[in-house]
mmCIF file of the C-alpha atoms, coordinates in Angstrom:
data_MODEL
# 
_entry.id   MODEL 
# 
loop_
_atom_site.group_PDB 
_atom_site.id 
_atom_site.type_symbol 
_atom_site.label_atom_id 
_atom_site.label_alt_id 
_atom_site.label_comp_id 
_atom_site.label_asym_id 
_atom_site.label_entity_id 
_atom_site.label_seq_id 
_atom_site.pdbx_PDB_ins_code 
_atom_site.Cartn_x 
_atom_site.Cartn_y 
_atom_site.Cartn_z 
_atom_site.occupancy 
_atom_site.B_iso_or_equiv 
_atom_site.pdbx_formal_charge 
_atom_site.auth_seq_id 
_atom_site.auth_comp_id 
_atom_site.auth_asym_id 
_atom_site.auth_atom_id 
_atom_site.pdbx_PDB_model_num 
ATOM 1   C CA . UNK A 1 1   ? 140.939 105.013 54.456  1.00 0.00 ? 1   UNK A CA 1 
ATOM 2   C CA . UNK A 1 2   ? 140.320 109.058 54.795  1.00 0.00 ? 2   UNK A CA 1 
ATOM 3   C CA . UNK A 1 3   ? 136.783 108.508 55.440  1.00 0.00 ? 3   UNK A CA 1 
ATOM 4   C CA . UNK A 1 4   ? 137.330 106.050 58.239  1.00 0.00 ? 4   UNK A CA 1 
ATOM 5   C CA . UNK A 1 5   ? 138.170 108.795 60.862  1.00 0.00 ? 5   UNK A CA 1 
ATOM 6   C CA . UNK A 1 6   ? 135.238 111.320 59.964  1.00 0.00 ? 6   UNK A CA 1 
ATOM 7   C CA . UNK A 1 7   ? 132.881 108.058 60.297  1.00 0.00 ? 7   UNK A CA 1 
ATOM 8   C CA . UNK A 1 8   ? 134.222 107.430 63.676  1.00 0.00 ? 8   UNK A CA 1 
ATOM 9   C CA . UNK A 1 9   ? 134.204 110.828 64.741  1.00 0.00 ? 9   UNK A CA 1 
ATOM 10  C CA . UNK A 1 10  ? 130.149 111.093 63.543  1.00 0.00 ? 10  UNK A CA 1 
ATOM 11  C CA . UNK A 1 11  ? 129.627 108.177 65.576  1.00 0.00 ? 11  UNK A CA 1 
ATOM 12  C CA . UNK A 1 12  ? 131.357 109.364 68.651  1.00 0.00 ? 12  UNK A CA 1 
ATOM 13  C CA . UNK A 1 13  ? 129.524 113.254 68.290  1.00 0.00 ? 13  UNK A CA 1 
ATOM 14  C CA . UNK A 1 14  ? 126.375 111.106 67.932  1.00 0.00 ? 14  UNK A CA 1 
ATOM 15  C CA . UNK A 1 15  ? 127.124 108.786 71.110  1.00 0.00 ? 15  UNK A CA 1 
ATOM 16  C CA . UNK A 1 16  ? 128.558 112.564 73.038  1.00 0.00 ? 16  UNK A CA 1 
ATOM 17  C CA . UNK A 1 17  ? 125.278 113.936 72.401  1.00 0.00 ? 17  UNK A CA 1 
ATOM 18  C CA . UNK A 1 18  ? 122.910 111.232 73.319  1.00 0.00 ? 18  UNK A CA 1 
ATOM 19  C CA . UNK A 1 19  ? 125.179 111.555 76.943  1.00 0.00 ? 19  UNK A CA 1 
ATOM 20  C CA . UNK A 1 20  ? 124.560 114.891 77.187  1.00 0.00 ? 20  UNK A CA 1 
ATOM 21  C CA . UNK A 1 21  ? 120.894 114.331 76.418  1.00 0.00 ? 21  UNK A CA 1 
ATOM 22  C CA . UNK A 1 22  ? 120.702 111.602 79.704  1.00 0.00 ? 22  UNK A CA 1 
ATOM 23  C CA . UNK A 1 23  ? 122.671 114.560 81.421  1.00 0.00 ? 23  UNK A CA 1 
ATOM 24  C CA . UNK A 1 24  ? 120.095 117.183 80.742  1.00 0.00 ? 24  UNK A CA 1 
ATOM 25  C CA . UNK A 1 25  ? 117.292 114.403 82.066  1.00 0.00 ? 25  UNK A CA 1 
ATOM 26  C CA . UNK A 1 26  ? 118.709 113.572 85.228  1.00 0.00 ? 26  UNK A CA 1 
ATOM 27  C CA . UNK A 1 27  ? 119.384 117.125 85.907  1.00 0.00 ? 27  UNK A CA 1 
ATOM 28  C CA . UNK A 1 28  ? 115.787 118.129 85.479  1.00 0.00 ? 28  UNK A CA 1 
ATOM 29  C CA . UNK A 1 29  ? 114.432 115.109 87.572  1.00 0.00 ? 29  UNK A CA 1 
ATOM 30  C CA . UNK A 1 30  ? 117.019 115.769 90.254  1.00 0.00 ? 30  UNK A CA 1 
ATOM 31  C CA . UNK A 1 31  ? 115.672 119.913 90.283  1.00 0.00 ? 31  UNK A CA 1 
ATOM 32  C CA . UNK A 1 32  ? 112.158 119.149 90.520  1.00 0.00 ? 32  UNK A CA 1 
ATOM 33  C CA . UNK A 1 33  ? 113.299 116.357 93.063  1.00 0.00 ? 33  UNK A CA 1 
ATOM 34  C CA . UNK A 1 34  ? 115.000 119.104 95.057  1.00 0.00 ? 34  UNK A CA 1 
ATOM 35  C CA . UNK A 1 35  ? 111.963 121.245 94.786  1.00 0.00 ? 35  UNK A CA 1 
ATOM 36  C CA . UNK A 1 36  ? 109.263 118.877 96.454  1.00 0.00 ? 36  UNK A CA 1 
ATOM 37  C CA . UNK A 1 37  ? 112.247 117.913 98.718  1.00 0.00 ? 37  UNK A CA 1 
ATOM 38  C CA . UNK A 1 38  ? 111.797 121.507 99.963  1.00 0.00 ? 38  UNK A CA 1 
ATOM 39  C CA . UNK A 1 39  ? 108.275 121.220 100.239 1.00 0.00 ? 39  UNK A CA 1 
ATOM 40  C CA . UNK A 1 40  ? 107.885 117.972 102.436 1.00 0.00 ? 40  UNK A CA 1 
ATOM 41  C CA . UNK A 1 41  ? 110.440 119.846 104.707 1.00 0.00 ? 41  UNK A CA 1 
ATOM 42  C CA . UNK A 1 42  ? 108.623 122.791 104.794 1.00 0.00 ? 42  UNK A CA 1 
ATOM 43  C CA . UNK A 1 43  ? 105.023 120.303 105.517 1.00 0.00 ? 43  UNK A CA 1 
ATOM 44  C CA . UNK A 1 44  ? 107.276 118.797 107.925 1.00 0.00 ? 44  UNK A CA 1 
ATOM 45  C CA . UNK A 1 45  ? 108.519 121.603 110.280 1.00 0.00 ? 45  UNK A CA 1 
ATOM 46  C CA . UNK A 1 46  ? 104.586 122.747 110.314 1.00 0.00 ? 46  UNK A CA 1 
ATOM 47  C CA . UNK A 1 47  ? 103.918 119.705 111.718 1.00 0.00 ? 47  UNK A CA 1 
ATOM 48  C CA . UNK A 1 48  ? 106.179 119.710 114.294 1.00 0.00 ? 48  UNK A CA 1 
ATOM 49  C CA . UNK A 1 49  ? 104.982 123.422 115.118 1.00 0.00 ? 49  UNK A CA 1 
ATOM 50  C CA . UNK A 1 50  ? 101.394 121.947 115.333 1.00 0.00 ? 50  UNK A CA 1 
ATOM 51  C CA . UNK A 1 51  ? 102.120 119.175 118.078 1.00 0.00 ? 51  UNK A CA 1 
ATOM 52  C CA . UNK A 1 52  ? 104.554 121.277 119.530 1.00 0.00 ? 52  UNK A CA 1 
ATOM 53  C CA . UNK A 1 53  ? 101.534 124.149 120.287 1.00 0.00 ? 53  UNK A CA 1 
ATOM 54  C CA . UNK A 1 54  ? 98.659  121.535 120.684 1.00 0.00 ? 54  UNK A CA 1 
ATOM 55  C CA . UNK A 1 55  ? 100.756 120.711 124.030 1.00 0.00 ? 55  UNK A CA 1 
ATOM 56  C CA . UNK A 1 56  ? 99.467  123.679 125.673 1.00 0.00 ? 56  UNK A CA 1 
ATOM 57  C CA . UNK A 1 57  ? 96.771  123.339 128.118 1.00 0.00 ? 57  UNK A CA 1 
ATOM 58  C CA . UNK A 1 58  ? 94.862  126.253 126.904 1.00 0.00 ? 58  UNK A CA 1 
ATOM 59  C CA . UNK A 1 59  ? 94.000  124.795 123.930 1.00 0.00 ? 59  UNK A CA 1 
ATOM 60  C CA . UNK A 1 60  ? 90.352  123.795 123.664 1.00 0.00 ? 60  UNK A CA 1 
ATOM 61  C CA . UNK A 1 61  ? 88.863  120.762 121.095 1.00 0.00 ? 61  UNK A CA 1 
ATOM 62  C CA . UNK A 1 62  ? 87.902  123.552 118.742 1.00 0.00 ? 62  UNK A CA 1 
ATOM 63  C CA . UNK A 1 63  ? 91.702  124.750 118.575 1.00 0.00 ? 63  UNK A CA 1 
ATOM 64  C CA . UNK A 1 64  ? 92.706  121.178 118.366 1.00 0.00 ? 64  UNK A CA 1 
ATOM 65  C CA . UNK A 1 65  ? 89.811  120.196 115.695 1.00 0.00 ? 65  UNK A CA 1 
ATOM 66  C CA . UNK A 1 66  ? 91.495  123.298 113.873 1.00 0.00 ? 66  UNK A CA 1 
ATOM 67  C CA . UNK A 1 67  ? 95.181  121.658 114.313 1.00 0.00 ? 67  UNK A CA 1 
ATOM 68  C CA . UNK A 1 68  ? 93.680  118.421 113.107 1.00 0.00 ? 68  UNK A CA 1 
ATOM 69  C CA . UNK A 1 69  ? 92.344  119.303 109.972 1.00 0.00 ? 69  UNK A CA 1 
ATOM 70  C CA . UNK A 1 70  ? 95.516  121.587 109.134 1.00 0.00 ? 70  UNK A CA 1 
ATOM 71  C CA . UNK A 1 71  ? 97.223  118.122 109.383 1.00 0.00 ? 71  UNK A CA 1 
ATOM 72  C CA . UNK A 1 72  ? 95.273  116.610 107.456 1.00 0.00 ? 72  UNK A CA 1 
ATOM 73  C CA . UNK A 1 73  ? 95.798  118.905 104.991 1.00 0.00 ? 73  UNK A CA 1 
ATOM 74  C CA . UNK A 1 74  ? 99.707  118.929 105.253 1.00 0.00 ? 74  UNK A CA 1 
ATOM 75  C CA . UNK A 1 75  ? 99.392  114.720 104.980 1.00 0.00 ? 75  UNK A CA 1 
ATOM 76  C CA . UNK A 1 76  ? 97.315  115.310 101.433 1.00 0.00 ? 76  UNK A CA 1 
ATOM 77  C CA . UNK A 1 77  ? 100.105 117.754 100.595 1.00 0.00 ? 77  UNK A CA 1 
ATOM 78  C CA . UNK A 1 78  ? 102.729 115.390 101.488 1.00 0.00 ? 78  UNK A CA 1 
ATOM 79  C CA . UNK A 1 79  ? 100.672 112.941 99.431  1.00 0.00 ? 79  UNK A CA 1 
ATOM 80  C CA . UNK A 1 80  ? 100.603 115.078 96.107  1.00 0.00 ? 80  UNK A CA 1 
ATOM 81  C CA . UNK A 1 81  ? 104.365 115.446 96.609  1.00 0.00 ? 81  UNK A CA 1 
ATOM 82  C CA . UNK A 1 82  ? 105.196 111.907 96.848  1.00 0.00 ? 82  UNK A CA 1 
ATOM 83  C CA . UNK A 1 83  ? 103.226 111.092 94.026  1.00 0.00 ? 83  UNK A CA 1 
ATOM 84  C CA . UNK A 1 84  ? 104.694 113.818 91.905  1.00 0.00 ? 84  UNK A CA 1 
ATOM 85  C CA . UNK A 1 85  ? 105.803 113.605 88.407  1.00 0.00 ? 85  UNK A CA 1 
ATOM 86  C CA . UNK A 1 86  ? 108.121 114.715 86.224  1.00 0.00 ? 86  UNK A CA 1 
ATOM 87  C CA . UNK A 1 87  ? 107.539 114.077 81.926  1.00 0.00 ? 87  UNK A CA 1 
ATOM 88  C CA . UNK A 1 88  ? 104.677 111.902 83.006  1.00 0.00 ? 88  UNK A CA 1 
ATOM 89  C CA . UNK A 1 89  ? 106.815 109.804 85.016  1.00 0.00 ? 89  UNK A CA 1 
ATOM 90  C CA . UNK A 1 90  ? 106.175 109.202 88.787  1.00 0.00 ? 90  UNK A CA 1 
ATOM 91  C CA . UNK A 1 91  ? 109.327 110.491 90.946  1.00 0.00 ? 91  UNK A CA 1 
ATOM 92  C CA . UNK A 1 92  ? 109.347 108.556 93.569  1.00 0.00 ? 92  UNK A CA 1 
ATOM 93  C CA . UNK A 1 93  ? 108.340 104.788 91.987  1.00 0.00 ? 93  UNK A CA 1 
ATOM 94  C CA . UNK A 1 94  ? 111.702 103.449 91.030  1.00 0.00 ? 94  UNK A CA 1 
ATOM 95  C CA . UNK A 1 95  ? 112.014 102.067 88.313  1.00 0.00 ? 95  UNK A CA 1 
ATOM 96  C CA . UNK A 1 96  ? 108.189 101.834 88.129  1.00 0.00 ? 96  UNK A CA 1 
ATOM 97  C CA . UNK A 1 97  ? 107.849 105.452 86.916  1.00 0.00 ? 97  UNK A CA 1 
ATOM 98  C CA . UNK A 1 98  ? 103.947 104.758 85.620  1.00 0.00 ? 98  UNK A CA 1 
ATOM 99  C CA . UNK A 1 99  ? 102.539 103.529 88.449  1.00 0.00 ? 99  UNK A CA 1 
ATOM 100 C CA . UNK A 1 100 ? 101.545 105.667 91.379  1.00 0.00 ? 100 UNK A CA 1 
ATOM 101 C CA . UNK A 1 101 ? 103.561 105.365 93.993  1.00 0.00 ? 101 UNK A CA 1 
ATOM 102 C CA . UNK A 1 102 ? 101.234 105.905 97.113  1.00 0.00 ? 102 UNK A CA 1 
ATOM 103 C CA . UNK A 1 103 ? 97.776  104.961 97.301  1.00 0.00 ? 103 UNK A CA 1 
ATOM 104 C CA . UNK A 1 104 ? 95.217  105.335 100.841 1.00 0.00 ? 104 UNK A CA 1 
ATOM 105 C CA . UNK A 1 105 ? 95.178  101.480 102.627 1.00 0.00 ? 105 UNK A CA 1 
ATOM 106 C CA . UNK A 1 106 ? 91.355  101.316 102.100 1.00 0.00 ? 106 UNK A CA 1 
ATOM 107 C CA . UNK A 1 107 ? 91.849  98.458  105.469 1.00 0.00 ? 107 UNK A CA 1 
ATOM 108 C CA . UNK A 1 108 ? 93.672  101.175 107.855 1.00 0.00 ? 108 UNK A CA 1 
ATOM 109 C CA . UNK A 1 109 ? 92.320  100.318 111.125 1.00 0.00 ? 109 UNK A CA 1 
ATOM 110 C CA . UNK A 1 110 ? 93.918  103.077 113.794 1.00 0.00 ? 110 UNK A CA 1 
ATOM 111 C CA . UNK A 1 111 ? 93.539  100.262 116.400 1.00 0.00 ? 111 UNK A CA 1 
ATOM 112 C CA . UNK A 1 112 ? 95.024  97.562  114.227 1.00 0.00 ? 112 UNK A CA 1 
ATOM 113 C CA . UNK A 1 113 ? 97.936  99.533  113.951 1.00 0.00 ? 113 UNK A CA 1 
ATOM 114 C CA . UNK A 1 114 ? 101.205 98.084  113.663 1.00 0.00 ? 114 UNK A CA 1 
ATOM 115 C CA . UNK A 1 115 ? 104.235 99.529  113.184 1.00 0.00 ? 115 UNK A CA 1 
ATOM 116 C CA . UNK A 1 116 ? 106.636 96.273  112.269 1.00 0.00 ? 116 UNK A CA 1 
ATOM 117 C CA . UNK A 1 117 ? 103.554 95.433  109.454 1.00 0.00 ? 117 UNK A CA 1 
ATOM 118 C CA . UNK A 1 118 ? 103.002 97.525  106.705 1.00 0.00 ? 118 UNK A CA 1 
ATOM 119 C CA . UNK A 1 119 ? 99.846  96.444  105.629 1.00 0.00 ? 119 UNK A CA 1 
ATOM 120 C CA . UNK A 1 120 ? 98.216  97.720  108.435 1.00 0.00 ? 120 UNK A CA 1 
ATOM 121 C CA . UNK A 1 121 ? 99.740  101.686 107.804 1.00 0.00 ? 121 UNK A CA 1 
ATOM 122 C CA . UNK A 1 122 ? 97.661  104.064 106.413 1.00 0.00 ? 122 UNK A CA 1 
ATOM 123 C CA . UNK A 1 123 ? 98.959  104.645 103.087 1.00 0.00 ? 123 UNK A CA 1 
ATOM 124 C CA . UNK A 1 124 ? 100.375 101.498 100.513 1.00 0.00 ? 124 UNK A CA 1 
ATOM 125 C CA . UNK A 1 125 ? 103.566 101.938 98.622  1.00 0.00 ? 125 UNK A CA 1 
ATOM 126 C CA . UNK A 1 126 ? 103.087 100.344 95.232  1.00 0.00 ? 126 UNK A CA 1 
ATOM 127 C CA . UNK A 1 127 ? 106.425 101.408 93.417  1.00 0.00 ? 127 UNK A CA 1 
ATOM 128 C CA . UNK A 1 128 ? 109.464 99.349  92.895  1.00 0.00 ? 128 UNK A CA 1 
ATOM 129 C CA . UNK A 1 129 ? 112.446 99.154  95.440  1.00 0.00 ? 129 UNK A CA 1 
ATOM 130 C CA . UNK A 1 130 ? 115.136 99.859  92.656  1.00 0.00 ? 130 UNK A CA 1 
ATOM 131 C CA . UNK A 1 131 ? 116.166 103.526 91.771  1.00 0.00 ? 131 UNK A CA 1 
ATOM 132 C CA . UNK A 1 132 ? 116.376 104.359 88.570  1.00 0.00 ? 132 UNK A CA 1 
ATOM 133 C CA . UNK A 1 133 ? 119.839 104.932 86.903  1.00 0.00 ? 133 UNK A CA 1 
ATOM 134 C CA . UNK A 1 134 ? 120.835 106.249 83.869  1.00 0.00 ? 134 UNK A CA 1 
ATOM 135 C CA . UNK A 1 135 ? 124.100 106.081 81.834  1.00 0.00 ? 135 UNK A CA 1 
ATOM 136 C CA . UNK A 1 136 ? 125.856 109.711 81.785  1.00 0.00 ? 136 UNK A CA 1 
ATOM 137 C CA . UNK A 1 137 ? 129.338 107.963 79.969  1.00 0.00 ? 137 UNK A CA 1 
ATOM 138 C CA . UNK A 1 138 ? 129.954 104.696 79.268  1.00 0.00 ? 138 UNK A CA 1 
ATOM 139 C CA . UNK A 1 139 ? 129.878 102.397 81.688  1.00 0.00 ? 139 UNK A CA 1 
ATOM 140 C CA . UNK A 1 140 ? 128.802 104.873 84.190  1.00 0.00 ? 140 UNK A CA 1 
ATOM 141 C CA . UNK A 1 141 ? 125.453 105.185 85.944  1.00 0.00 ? 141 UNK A CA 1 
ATOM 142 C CA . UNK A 1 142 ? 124.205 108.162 88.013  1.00 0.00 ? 142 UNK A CA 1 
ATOM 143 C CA . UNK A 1 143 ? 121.075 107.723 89.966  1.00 0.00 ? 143 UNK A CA 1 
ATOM 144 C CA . UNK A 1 144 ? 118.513 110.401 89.523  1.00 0.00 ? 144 UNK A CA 1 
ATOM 145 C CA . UNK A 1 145 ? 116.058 109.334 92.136  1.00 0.00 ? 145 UNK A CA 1 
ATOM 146 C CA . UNK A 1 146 ? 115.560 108.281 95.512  1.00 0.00 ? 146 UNK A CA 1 
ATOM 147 C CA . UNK A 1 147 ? 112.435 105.408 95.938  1.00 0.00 ? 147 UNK A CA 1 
ATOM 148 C CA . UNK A 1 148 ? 108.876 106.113 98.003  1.00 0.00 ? 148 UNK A CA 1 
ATOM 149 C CA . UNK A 1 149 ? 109.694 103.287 100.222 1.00 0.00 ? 149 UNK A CA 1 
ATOM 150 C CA . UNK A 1 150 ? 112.636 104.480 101.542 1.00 0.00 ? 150 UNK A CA 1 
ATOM 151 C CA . UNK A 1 151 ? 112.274 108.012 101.585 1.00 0.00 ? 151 UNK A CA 1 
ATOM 152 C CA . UNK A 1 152 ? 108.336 108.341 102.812 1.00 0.00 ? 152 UNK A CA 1 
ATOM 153 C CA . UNK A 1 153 ? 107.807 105.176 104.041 1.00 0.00 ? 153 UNK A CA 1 
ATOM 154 C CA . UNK A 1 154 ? 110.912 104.368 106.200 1.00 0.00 ? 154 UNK A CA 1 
ATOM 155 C CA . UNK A 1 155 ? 111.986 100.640 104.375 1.00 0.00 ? 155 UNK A CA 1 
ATOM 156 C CA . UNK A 1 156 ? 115.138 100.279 103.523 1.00 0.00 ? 156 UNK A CA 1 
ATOM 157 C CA . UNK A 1 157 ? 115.339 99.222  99.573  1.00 0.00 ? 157 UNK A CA 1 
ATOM 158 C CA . UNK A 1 158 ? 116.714 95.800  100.508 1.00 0.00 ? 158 UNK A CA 1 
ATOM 159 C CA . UNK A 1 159 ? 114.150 95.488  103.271 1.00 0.00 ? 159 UNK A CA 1 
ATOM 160 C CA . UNK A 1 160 ? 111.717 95.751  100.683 1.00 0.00 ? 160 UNK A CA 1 
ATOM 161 C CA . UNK A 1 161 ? 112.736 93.627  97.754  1.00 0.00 ? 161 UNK A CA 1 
ATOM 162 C CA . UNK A 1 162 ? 112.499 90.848  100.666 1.00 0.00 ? 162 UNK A CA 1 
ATOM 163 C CA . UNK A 1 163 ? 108.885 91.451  100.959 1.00 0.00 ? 163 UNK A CA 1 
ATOM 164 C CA . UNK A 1 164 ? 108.545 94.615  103.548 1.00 0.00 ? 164 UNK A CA 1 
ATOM 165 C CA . UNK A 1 165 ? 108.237 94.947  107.213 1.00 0.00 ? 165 UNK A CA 1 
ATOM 166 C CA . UNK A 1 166 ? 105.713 92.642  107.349 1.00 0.00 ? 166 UNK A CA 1 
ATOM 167 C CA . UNK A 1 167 ? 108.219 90.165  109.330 1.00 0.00 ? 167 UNK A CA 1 
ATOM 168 C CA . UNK A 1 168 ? 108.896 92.043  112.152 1.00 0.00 ? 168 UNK A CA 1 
ATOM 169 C CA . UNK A 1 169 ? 112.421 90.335  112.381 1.00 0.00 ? 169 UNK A CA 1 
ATOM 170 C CA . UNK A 1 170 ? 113.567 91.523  108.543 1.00 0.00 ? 170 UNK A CA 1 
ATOM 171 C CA . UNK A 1 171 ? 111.858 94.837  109.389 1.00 0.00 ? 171 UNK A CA 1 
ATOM 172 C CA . UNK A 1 172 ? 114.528 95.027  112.697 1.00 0.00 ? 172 UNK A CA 1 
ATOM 173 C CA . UNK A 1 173 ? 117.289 95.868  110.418 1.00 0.00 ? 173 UNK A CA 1 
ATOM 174 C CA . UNK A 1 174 ? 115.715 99.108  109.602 1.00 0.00 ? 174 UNK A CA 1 
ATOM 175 C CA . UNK A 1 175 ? 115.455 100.315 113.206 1.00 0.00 ? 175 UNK A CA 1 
ATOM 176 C CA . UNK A 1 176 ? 114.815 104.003 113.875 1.00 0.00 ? 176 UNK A CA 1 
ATOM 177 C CA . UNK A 1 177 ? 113.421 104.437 110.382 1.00 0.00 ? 177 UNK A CA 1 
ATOM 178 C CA . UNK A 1 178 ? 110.069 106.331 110.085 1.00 0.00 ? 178 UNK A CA 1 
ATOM 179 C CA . UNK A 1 179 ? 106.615 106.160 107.929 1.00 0.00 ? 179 UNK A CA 1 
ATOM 180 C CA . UNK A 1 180 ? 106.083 109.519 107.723 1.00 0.00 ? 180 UNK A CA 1 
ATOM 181 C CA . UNK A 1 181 ? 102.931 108.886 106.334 1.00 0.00 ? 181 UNK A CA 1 
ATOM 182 C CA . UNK A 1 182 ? 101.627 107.093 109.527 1.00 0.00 ? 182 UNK A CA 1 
ATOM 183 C CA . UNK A 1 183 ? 103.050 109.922 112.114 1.00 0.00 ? 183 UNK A CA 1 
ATOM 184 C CA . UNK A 1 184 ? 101.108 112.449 110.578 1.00 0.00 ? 184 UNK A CA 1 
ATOM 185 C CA . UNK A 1 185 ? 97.602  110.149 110.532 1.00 0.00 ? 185 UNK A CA 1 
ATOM 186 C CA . UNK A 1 186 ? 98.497  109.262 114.137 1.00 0.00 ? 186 UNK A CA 1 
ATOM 187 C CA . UNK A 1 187 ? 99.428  113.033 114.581 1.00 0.00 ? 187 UNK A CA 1 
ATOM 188 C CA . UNK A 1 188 ? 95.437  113.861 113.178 1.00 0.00 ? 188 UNK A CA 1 
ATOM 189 C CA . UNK A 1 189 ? 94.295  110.710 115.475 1.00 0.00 ? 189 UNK A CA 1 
ATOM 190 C CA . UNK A 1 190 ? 95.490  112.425 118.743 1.00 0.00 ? 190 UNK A CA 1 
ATOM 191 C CA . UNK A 1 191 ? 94.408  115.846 118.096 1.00 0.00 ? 191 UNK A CA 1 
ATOM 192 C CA . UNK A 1 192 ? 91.086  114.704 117.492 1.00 0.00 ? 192 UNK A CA 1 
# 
C-alpha cells in the first residue's frame, strides 16, 4: 500500500516531463516560424518598394530588367522560406511535415492565368490542409504551425480539403485572399 503513491507519482513525473518535452518542440517550431515570418515580411515590403519605384517614368528597360530579376530573386527567397524546415520536418506542410510543401507548376502559362484555378498559378502546394497540433496537457492541443496553403497561397484550410479553388464558386468564400506566390511572378511579368 506505501508503494502505491511513489508508483503513481513516477508515472505522473514521467507523463510531466514528456509535456514539457512537446512544450520545448512547439516552442522551437513556433521561433524559427517567427523568424522566416520576419523574413517573407521583410521580401515583402522590398517588393512593394520595387513596383512602387518602377512607376516612375524615368525608368528605362535596363532599370526595369534590374527590378525584374531582384524579384525574381525575392520570389526564390520567398520560396526557400516556405519550404523551410525545422528537425527535418517541413514548416509549412501540415501535417505532411516530409513532403515539400511548394514545388514550380512545370504547366504555368502567364496567359492561361487564372486566378479562381489553382492549377494554372505558378507554384503547386503539395502539403496537407490540417495544422499540426500537439498535446501540451492532457486533453489539450496547441497548434505549432500555420499551413502553405493558407498562409502563401491564399486558400482557406477548408477551401482546400474540398479540393482548392479550382471551382471558382467554393474558391468565392475566400474572397480578398492572395497567392503571394503568383503576385510576385506577375510582378517579374510586368517589369519585363
Amino acid at each position: 500500500a506505501s508503494i502505491r503513491p511513489v508508483l503513481t507519482t513516477r508515472t505522473q513525473i514521467r507523463s510531466t516531463e514528456r509535456y514539457l518535452d512537446t512544450m520545448g518542440v512547439s516552442l522551437d517550431k513556433m521561433e524559427s516560424t517567427d523568424g522566416h515570418f520576419e523574413h517573407v515580411e521583410n521580401i515583402l515590403q522590398r517588393v512593394k518598394e520595387i513596383t512602387i519605384n518602377s512607376i516612375n517614368a524615368a525608368m528605362s528597360p535596363a532599370d526595369m530588367n534590374v527590378f525584374a530579376d531582384e524579384v525574381s530573386n525575392l520570389r526564390q527567397e520567398l520560396l526557400d522560406s516556405a519550404n523551410a524546415m525545422v528537425d527535418g520536418k517541413y514548416i509549412f506542410a501540415g501535417y505532411q511535415e516530409d513532403v515539400k510543401p511548394f514545388v514550380q507548376n512545370t504547366a504555368y502559362d502567364p496567359a492561361l492565368y487564372d486566378q479562381a484555378d489553382s492549377t494554372t498559378w505558378p507554384y503547386i502546394y503539395k502539403g496537407d490542409p490540417n495544422p499540426t497540433k500537439l498535446e501540451i496537457t492532457p486533453g489539450e492541443q496547441l497548434e505549432v504551425n500555420l499551413t502553405g496553403n493558407d498562409l502563401f497561397m491564399g486558400i482557406s484550410n477548408s477551401v482546400m480539403q474540398l479540393g482548392g479553388p479550382t471551382p471558382p464558386a467554393i474558391y468565392a468564400s475566400d474572397a480578398g485572399r492572395v497567392d503571394i506566390f503568383s503576385v510576385l511572378t506577375r510582378v517579374e511579368e510586368a517589369l519585363r
